[in-house]
C-alpha positions, 0 to 999 in steps of 0.5 A, a space after each residue: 413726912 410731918 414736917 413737910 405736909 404740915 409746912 406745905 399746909 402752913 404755907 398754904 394758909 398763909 397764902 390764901 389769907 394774903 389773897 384775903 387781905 389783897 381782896 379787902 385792901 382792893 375792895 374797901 373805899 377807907 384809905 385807913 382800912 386800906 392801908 391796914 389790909 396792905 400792910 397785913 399781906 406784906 406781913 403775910 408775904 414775910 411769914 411766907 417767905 419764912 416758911 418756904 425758906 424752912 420748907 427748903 432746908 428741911 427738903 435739903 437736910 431730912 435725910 428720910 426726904 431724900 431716901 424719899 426722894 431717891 425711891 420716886 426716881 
């Protein structure tokens, strides 16, 4: 299904760039650069969480999901 391999991707994405902000917030000695960096992966954890939350309601509300679904049990 489209929707659901390209939300898993985008979720995906996300995820590595918020390890990548986690990594230059710890790596960096400016406090400025710091903060900038923690702040950019806290968004990164909101965007996230929004792409989870449609990733559910489209697994929950596809029915072409769950014939999937029911054809793999």
């Amino acid at each position: 299904m489209t929707v659901q391999s390209d939300l898993q991707k985008a979720v995906a994405s996300a995820q590595s760039l918020m390890g990548s902000y986690a990594m230059f917030a710890q790596s960096t000695q400016d406090q400025a650069a710091k903060k900038m960096f923690q702040e950019l992966a806290q968004d990164m954890q909101r965007h996230i969480d929004s792409l989870n939350s449609r990733l559910s309601y489209v697994e929950k509300n596809n029915p072409m999901y769950q014939q999937q679904q029911q054809a793999q049990q």
